[in-house]
N, C-alpha and C positions, 0 to 999 in steps of 0.2 A: 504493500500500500504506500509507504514511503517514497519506494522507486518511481511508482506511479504519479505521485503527486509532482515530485523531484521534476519531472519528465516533461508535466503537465507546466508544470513555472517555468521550467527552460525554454521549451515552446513559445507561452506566454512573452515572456522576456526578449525573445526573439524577434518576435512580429513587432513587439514593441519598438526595438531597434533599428527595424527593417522601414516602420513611419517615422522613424527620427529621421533617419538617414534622408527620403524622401521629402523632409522638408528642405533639406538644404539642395533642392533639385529645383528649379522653379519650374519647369516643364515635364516633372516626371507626372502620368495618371496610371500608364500601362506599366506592370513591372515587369521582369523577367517572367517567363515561363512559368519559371519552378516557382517563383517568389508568387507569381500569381494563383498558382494551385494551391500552396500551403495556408493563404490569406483563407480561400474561398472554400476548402474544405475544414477550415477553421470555423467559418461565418459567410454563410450564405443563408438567401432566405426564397420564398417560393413567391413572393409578390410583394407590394410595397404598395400602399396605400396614403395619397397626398392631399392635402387637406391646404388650403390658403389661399390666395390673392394670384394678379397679376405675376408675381415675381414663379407662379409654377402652372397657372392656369395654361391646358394645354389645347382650349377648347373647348369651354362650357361657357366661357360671358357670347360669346357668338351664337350659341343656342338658348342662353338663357334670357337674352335680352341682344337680339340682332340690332337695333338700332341702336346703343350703344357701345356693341363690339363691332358697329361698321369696320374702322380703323385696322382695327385686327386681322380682317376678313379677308384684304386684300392687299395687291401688293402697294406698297414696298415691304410689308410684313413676312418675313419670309423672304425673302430674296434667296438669301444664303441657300436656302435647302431646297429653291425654286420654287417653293410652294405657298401660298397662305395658309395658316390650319388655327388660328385663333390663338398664336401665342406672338405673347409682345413682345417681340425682337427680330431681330435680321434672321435667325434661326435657332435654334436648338437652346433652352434652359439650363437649369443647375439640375434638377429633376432626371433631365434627358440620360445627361451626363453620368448620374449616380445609377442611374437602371442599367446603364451600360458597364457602370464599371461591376457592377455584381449578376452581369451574364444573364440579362430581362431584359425583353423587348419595350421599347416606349411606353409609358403608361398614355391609355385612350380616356378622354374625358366622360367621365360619367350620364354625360347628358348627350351622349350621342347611342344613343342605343342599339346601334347595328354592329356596335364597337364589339372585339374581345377582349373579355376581362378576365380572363383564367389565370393571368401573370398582376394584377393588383388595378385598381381604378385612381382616377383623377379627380378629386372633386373640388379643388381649388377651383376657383373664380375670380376672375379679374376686375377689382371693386369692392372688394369681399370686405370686413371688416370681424372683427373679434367679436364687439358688442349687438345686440341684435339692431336691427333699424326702430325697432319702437324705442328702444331704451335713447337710441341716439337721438330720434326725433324730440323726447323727450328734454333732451338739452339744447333744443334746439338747431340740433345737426341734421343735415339730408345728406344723404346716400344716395349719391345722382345714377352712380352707373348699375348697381344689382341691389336685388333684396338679399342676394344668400349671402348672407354672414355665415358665421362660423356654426351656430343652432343647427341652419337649415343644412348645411354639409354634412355634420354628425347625423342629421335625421337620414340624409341618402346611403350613409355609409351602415347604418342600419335596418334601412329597407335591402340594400343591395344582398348583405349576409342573409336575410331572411330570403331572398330569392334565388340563392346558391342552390341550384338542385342536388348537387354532390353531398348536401347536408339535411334538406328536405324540414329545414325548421326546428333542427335539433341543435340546442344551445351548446351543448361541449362539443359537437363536430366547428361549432363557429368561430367558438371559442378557440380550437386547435389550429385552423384556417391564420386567425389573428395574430397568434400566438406563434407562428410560423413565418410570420410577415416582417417586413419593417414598415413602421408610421413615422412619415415625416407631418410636421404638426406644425406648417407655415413655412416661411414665414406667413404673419398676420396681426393685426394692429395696425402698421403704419399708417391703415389709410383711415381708422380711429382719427387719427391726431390730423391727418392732411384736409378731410372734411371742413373736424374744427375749426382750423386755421383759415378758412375760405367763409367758413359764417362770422367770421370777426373776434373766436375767442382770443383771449389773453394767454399769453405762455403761462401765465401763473394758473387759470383754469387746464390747460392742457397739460400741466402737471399734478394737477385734481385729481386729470382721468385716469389717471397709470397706474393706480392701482384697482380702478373696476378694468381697464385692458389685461392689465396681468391676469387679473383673479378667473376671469373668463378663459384666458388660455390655459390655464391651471386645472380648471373644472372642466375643459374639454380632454386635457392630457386623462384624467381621472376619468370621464368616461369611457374611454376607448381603453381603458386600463381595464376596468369594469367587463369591458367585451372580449377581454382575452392579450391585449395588448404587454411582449414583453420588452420589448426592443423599440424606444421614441426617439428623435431626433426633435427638437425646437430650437429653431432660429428665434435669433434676436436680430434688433432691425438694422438698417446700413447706419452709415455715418451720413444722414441725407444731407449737413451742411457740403457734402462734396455734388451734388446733384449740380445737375446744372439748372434745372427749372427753378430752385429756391437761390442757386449763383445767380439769376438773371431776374429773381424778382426783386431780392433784396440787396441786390451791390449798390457796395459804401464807397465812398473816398476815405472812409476810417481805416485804417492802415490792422490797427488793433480788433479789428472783428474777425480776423482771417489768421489761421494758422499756420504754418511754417508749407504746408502742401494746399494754401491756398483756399483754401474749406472755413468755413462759415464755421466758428467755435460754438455759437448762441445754439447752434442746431443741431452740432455733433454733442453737446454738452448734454441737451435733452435727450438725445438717442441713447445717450452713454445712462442715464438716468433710468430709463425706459428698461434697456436691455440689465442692471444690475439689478434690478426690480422682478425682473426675470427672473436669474440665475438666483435670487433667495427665493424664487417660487420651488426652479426644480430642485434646490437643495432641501426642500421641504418633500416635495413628493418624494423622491430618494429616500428619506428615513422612514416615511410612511407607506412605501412601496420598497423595502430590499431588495426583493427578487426580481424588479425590473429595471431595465439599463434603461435612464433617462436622461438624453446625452444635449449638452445646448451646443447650436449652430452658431459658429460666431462667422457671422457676415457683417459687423463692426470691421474687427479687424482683418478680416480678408480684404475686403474692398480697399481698407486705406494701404496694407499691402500692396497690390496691385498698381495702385499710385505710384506706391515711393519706388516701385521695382519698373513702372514704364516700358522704359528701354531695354531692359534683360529680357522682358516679355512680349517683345513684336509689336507695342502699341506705340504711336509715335507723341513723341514727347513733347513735339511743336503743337501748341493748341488741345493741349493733354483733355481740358475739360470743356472741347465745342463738342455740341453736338453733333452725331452722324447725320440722322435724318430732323430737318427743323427747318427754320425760317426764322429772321431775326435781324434786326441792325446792331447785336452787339458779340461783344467776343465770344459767347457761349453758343453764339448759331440757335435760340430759341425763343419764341414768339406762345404765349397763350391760348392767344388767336387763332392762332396758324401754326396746328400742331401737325407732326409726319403723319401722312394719309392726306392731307388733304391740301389743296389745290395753292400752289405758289408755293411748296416747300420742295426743298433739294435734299438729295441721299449723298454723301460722301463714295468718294469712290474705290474706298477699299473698307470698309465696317471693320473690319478684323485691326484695322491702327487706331480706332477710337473705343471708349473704357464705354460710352453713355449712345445707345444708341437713338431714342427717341427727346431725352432732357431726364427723363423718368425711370427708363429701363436701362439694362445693359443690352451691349449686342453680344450675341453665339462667342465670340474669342474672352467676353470677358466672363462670360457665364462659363467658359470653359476652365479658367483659373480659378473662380471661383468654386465652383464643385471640385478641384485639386484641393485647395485649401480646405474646404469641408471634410473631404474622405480624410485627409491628411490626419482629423481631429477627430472624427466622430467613428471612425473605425479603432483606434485603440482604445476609446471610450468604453465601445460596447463590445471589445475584447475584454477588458478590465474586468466588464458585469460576468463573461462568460466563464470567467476562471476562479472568481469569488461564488457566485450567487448561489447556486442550488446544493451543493454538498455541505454550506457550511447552514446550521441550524443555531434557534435562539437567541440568547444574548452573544456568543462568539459572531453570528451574524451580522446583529445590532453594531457592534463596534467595529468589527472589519469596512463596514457602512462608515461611521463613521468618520474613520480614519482615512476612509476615500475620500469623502464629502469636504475633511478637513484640510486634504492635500489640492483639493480642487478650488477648493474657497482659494486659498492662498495663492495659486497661480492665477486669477481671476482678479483677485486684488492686486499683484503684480504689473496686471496687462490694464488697469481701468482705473478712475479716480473714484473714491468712496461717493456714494448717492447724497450722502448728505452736503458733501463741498461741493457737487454738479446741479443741488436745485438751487445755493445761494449765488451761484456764478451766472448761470446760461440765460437770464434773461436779459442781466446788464452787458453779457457779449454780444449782444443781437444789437445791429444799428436800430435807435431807438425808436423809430417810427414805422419800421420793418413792417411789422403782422398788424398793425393795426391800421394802418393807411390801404396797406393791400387790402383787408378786407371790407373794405370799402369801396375800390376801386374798380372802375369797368370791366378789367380782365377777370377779379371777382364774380362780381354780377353775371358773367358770362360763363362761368367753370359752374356757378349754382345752377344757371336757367339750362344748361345743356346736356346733354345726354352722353358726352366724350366719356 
């Protein structure tokens, strides 16, 4: 038993080392052969099940509301992969990229019903938000582009299991299905706060919300845990002070609003706020779920990654944050107005040298570094859960727990400034007329009244 364990750590240790190594790659996704087989007969899973927004919707805001997902529908959406198929970019997601690297075909959006879904569903929506649309309207928020929030995805994702025939309505066959899978669980939120921000709230009310955004993504994690779920990934949100839509509504001549990469601090500050709000949610589930790996995505620092690395990574460095696809008289190539799809806006002519393909989204090459940086993080995560979890019982459990939890905190605290020195800073880093002139302004009035 000894040998075996012995055996089992060395292994362990190994893969471990195998994604160290890989971080210092900045284009490694495929490994060797060998290195590839031992990952995957280590941790593979039979479907993956995606739940969130724009940032993974592969095709359901197009059927769920066509006249919203026009944009999406056609080209230039899609270029890359010649096709349109309702996802927001030149091509291919972070989503694509992780189905692929664990040997799944494409996840098909849930709302396309001619689709197969024997390998996992899509139920991400592009628009989608955490909190429901009553609760938002409630605060006086609309939800221009969809009703399904994060509720009505949970509710598909549990019609869909009850119409598995392979299971025939039997809870521990679904259970096992689930339990076999990987859940990615957004991203979702940011467009919580982007709403708001567009009805006139105050940064200090959009730091109100973050703890009913968290709480809901927390309670969704625990439903799908509920159904079998043992293996989760949650994303936390970008650094959107790097976006360009928020570079071209709120640029300062303040020198001191921008950080050393150029990014809006007021905005990265609240993300940073947002997403540690987070990571104390999954370290809560963690102790109240042992036996399941609850892994967070960090698309914080992937994305500013990818910035600082640029030129190592084939994006060109000249005009690092104009848009691909856009329209605009200023250096970020983006207009409100006159967003990609629609008439008087120009496409860059190579996507794959720019990080922002529409002002909002990424294009296919940056989504491709990004799902790098993901696997990089979120596979020896939930190696970690696979070596600890099921052998070890009771309080020996308990503690192995949270001696994990303790080693993650503190590398977490390492990479992030504490929440409490992020809510008294980011609103006085924001030029001070920022969000509330915006919400006031025609390009406003124009994002509420429209269906984009």
């Amino acid at each position: 038993m000894a040998d075996a364990r012995s055996s089992k750590s060395l292994l362990f240790l190994l893969l471990l080392l195998l994604f160290s190594l890989l971080n210092l790659v900045p284009g490694a996704l495929v490994v060797s052969a060998s290195s590839d087989k031992v990952i995957h007969d280590k941790l593979s899973f039979d479907r993956i099940f995606q739940f969130g927004d724009s940032l993974s919707d592969t095709g359901n805001l197009i059927r769920d509301n066509p006249i919203g997902g026009h944009p999406f529908s056609s080209f230039p959406y899609g270029q890359t992969i010649h096709r349109p198929t309702g996802r927001c970019s030149d091509g291919l997601l972070m989503i694509d990229y992780i189905a692929k690297f664990f040997h799944l075909p494409l996840l098909n959006p849930y709302l396309n019903k001619q689709a197969n879904f024997t390998f996992g569903v899509n139920f991400a929506v592009a628009g989608s938000t955490a909190l429901d649309t009553a609760t938002l309207r409630a605060k006086g928020i609309i939800s221009p582009a969809t009703n399904s929030s994060l509720s009505i995805q949970l509710n598909w994702f549990s019609s869909h299991l009850h119409s598995m025939h392979m299971c025939g309505g039997n809870l521990d066959c679904m259970a096992s299905v689930v339990g076999k899978s990987l859940v990615m669980m957004g991203e979702v939120g940011g467009n919580d706060y982007n709403y708001a921000l567009l009805e006139g709230k105050s940064m200090e009310e959009l730091y109100k919300m973050v703890p009913e955004v968290v709480r809901a993504i927390k309670e969704a994690v625990k439903e799908v845990i509920n159904m079998g779920a043992i293996r989760i990934v949650v994303p936390g949100n970008f650094p959107i002070g790097c976006m360009p839509i928020y570079l071209a509504l709120f640029e300062t001549q303040d020198s001191g609003a921008y950080d050393e990469l150029r990014c809006l601090k007021g905005l990265n500050d609240f993300a940073k706020f947002h997403n540690e709000q987070l990571k104390a949610a999954i370290r809560e589930l963690r102790r109240e779920h042992p036996n399941v790996a609850v892994v967070y995505g960090d698309y914080y620092h992937g994305l500013r990654w990818i910035v600082k690395n640029a030129a190592s990574l084939g994006f060109n460095k000249d005009g690092l944050q104009k848009t691909c696809c856009g329209s605009g008289n200023n250096k970020y190539n983006f207009n409100l107005t006159r967003m990609c799809g629609y008439e008087g806006t120009t496409v860059c002519e190579d996507p794959s040298e720019s990080y922002s393909w529409d002002g909002i989204h990424l294009t296919q090459h940056a989504y491709l570094h990004m799902a790098q940086w993901l696997l990089r993080r979120i596979v020896p995560g939930i190696l970690q859960f696979e070596q600890q979890s099921f052998p070890i019982t009771g309080s020996e459990n308990t503690e192995k727990q949270g001696q994990i939890d303790q080693a993650q905190e503190t590398l977490e605290i390492k990479n992030s400034i504490s929440s409490s020195r992020t809510s008294t800073k980011a609103a006085s880093a924001l030029p001070r007329t920022s969000f509330e002139a915006f919400a006031n302004s025609p390009l406003a009035i124009f994002l509420r009244e429209s269906q984009y």
